[in-house]
C-alpha positions as CSV (number, residue, x, y, z in Angstrom):
1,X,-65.9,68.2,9.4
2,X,-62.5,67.1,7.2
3,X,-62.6,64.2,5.9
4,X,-59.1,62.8,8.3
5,X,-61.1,64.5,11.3
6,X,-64.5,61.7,10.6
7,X,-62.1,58.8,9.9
8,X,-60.1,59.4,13.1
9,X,-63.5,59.9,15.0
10,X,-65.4,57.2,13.6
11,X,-62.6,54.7,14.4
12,X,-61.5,55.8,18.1
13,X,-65.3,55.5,19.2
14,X,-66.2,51.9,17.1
15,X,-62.9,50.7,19.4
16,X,-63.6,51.9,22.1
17,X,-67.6,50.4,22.0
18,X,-66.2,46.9,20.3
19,X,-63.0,46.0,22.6
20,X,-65.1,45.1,26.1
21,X,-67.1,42.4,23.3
22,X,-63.4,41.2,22.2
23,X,-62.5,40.8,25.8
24,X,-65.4,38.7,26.9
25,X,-64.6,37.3,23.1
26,X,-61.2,36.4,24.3
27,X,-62.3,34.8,28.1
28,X,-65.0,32.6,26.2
29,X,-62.8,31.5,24.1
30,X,-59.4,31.3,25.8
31,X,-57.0,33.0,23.9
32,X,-55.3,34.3,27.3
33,X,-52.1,35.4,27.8
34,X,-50.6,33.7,30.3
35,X,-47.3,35.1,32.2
36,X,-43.9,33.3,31.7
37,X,-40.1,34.3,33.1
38,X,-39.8,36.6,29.7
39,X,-43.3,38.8,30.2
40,X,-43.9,41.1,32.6
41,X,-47.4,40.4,33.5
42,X,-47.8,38.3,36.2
43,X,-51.7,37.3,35.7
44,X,-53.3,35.8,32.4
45,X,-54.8,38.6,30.1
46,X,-57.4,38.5,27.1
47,X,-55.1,38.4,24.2
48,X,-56.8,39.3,20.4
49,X,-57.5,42.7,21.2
50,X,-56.1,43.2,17.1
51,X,-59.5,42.1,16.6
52,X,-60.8,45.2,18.1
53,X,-58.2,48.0,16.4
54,X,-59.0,45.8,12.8
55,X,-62.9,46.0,12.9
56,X,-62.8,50.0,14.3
57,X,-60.0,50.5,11.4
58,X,-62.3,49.0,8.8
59,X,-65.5,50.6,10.0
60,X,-64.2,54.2,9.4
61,X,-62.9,52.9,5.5
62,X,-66.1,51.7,4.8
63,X,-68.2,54.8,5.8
64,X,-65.2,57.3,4.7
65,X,-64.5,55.9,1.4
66,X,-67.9,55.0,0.5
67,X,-68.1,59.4,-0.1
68,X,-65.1,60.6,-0.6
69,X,-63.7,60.8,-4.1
70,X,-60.6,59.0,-4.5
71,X,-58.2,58.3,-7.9
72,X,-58.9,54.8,-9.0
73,X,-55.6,53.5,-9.5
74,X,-55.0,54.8,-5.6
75,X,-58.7,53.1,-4.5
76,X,-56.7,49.7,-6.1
77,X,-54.0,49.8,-4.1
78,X,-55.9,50.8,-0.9
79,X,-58.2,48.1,-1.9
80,X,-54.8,45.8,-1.6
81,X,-53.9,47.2,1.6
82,X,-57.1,45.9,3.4
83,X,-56.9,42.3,1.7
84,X,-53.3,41.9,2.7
85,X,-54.1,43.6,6.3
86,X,-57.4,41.3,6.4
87,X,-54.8,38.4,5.9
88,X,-51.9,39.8,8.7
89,X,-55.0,39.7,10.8
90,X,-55.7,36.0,10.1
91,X,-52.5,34.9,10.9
92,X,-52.5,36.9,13.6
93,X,-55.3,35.4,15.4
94,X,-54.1,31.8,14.4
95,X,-51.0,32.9,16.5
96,X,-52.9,34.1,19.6
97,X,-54.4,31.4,19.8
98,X,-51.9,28.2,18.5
99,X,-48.5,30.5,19.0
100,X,-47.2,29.5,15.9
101,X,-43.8,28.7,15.2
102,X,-41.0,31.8,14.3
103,X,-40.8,30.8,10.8
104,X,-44.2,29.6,9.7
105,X,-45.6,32.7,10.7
106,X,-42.8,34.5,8.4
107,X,-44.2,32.6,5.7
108,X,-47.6,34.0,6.6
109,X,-46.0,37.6,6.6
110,X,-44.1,37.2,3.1
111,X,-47.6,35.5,1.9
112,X,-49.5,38.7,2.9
113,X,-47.1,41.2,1.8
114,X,-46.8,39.6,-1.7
115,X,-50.7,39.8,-2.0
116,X,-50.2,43.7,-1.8
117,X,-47.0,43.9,-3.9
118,X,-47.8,41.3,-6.7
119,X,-51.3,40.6,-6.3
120,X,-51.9,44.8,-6.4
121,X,-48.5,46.0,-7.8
122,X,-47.8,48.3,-4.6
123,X,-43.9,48.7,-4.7
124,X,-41.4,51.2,-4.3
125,X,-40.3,51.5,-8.0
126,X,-37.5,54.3,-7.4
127,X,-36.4,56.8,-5.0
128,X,-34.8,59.9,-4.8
129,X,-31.3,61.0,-3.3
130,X,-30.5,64.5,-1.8
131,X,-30.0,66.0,-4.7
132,X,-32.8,65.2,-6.7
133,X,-31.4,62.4,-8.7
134,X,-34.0,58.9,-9.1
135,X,-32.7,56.0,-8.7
136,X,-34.6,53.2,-10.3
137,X,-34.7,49.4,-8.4
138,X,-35.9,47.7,-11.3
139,X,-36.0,43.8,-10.9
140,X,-34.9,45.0,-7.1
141,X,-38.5,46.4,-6.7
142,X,-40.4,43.4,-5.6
143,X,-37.9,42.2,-3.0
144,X,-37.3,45.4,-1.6
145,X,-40.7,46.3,-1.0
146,X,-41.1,42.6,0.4
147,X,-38.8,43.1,3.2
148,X,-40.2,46.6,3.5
149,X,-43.5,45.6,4.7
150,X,-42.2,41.9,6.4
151,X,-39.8,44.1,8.2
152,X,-41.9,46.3,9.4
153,X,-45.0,44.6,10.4
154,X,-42.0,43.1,12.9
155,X,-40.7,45.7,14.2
156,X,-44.0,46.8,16.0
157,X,-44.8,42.9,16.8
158,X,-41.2,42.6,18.8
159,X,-41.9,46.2,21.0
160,X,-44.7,44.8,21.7
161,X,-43.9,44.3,25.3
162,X,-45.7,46.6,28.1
163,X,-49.3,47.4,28.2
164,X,-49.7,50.4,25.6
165,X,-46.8,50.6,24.0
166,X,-47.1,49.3,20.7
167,X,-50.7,50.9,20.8
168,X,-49.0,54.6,21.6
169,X,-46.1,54.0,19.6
170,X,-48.3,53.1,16.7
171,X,-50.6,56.2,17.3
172,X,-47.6,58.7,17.2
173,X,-46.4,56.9,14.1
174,X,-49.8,57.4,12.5
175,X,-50.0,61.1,13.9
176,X,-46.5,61.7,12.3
177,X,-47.0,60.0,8.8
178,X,-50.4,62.1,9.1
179,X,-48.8,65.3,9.6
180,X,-46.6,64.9,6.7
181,X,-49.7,63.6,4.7
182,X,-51.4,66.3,5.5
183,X,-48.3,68.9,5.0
184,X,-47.8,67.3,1.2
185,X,-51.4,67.2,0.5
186,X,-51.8,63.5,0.2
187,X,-55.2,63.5,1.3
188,X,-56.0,59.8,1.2
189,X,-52.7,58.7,3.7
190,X,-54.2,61.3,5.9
191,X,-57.1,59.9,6.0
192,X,-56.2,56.5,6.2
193,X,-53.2,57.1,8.6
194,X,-55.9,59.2,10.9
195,X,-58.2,56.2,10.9
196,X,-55.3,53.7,12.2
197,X,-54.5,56.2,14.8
198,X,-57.8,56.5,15.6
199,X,-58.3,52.8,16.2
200,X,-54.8,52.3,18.2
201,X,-55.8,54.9,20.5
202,X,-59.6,54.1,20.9
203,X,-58.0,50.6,22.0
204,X,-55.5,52.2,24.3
205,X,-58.0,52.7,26.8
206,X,-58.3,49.4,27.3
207,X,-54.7,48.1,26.9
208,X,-52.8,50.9,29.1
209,X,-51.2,50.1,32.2
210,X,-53.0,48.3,34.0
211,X,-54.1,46.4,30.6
212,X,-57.3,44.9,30.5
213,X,-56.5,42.8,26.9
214,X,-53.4,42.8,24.8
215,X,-53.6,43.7,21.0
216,X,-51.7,40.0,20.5
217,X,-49.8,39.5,17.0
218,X,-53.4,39.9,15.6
219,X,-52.8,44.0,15.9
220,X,-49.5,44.5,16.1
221,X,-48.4,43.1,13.1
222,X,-51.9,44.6,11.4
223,X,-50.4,47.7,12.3
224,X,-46.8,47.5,11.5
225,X,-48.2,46.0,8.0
226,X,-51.0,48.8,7.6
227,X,-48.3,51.4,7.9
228,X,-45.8,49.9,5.9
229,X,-48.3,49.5,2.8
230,X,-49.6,53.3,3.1
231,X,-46.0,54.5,3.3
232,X,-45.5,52.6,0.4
233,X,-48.3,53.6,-1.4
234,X,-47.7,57.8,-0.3
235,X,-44.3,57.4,-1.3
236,X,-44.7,56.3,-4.6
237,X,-47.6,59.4,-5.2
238,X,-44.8,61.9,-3.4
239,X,-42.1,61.3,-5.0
240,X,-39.9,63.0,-1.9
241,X,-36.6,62.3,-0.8
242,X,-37.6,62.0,2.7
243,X,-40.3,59.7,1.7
244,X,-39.9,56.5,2.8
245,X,-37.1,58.4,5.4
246,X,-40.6,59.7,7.4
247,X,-42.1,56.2,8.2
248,X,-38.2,54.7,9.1
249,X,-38.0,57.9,11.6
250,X,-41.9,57.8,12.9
251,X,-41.6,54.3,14.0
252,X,-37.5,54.7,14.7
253,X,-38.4,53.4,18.6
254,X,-39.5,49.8,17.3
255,X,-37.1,49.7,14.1
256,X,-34.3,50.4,16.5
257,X,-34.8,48.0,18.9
258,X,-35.6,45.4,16.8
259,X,-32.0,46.6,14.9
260,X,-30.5,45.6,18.2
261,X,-32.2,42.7,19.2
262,X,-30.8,41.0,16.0
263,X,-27.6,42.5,16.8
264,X,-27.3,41.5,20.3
265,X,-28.5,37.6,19.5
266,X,-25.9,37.6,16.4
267,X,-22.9,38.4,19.1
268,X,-24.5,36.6,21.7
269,X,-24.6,33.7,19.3
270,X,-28.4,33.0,19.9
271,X,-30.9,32.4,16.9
272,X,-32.7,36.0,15.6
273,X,-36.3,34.7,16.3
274,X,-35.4,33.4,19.7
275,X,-37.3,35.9,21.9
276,X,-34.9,37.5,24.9
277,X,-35.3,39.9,27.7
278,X,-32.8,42.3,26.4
279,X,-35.1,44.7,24.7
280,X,-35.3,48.6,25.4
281,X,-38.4,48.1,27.7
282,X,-36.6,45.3,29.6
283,X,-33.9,47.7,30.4
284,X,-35.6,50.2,31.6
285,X,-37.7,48.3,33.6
286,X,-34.0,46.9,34.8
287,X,-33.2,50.5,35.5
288,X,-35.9,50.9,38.2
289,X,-39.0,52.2,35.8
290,X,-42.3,51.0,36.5
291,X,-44.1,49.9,33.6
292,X,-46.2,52.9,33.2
293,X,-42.4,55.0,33.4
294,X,-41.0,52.8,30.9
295,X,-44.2,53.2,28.2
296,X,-44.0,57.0,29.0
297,X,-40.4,57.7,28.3
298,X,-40.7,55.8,25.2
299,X,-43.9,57.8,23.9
300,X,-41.4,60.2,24.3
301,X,-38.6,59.2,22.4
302,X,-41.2,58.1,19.6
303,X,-42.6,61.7,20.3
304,X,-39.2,63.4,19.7
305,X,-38.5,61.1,16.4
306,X,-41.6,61.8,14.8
307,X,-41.1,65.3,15.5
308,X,-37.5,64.7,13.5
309,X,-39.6,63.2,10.6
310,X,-41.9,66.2,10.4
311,X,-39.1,68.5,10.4
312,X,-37.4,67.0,7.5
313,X,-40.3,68.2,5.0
314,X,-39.4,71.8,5.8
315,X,-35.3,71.3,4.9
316,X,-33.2,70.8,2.3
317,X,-32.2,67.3,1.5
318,X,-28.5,67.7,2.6
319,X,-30.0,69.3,6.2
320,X,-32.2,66.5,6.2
321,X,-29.5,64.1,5.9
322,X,-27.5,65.6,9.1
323,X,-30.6,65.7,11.6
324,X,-30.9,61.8,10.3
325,X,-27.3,61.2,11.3
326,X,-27.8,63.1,14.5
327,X,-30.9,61.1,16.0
328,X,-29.1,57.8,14.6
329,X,-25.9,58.8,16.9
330,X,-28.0,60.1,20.2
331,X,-29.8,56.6,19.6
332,X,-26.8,54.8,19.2
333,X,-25.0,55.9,22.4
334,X,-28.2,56.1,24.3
335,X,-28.2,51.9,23.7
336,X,-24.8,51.7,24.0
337,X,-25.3,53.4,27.7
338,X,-27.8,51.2,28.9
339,X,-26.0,48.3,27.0
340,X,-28.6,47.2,24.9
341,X,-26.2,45.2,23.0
342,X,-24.8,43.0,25.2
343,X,-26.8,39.5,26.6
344,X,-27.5,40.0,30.0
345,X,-30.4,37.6,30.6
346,X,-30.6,33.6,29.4
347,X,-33.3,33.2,26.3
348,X,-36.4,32.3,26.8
349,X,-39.2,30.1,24.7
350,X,-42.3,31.9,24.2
């Protein structure tokens, strides 16, 4: 059995035995959800199912790594990756339970991400253009990959919205990152990005429509930041123009929508970390989707833009560049459409 093909095994079946503890975890301890005019729920729900996806995550490293033979400068940084997602999962529990404020959790985010980028020198050093050309960041380095990983363990916490999608978003992005791990022959992000996939749909089960627990801020910004670091990390060993152009396209749905969520506030004069009911999955339930509808069509669309990502390893960097520019302009009058942009409901407090 490959390596990817235990890891991904190993952490869909510890989920799916761990998350019905969490839940009764969650109940005895009340970190519920409870429904407000912003969520769509309508009854309190379990809320630290992060616990679960962390713990099944972890249990396939341990037994995976502890065989297979791995560089030891790349076993550092992966080392790294599991303090600073240990962390994202502290905070995120502190949250589900306390809902901390917007900007002391950022703090908590920046804390984490520097652990993996100072603490374990994981950055993105240089890249590459089209043509083949580097382009070194130098004293840049450290900030960009700061708001790299910050940004991203947001993007999945704000879609975050309807039972399973940040769980099946978060799986596709994994598959897709995989896939392209697998095509370049980075063995480890295969492995690694098979084992959060693994653990995010192991957990599904359980947090599909009708959900029995949420994964809270405890998993979705474990996830966003897991996948941020091993992009990171891949990146740096590939050396690929589309590198770090793979993860942006794989979790595109959630990037986008948090693009336009901060646009959308900015005109509508509202604070960024003010929480609305303008997001894609609010529209479409506006539209007349159910909820299961809504998290289908935008497996979909996270289907479709992983499927971009793939394709981009088998171009040339100038082709690469136009399918980029195409998605970005379908995307853009898609939200433009279903005016995504615009204010339609009053802000709500969490």
């Amino acid at each position: 059995m490959p390596d990817y093909v235990l890891a991904f095994v190993i952490a869909a079946g510890v989920a799916l035995l761990v998350t019905p503890g969490v839940i009764f975890l969650a109940k005895k301890t009340g970190a519920m959800d409870a429904p407000d005019a912003r969520k769509v729920h309508k009854r309190p729900v379990p809320r630290i199912g992060g616990l679960g996806i962390y713990l099944a995550f972890l249990a396939s490293m341990l037994v995976v790594l502890s065989y297979v033979p791995i560089d030891p400068e790349v076993s550092f940084e992966l080392e790294g990756l599991m303090v600073g997602g240990t962390l994202i999962v502290a905070l995120g529990l502190v949250d589900d339970y306390t809902n901390l404020p917007a900007k002391v959790k950022l703090v908590g985010q920046i804390v984490a991400a520097a652990v993996l980028v100072i603490g374990f020198d994981v950055r993105i050093d240089f890249i590459t253009d089209p043509f083949g050309d580097y382009l070194f960041l130098e004293w840049l380095a450290i900030p960009a990959t700061l708001f790299w990983i910050v940004g991203l363990t947001n993007t999945v916490n704000l879609i975050d919205g309807l039972d399973g999608l940040a769980a099946g978003v978060a799986t596709i992005a994994s598959v897709t990152i995989f896939l392209v791990a697998l095509q370049q022959g980075i063995m480890f992000v295969a492995v690694f990005t098979a084992a959060i996939a693994g653990a995010a749909l192991g957990f599904l089960y359980y947090n599909f429509n009708p959900a029995r627990i949420f994964m809270g801020d405890s998993g979705s910004m474990f996830l966003g930041y897991m996948l941020a670091g091993i992009s990171v990390i891949g990146a740096v060993k590939s050396a690929a123009t589309i590198a770090l152009i793979v993860p942006i396209l794989a979790l595109g749905l959630p990037i986008l929508d948090t693009t336009f969520a901060i646009v959308r506030r900015y005109r509508g004069g509202v604070p960024i970390f003010k929480p609305d009911k303008g997001h894609l999955h609010h529209r479409l339930l506006d539209l007349g989707f159910t909820q299961r509808q809504a998290v289908l069509l935008m497996y979909v669309i996270s289907a479709l833009l992983g499927l971009s990502a793939v394709a981009l390893t088998e171009v040339s960097g100038q082709f690469a560049i136009l399918i980029v520019c195409v998605v970005v302009a379908v995307v853009l009058l898609g939200a433009k459409k279903i005016g995504i942009f615009h204010m339609k409901d009053s802000v709500h407090e969490h």
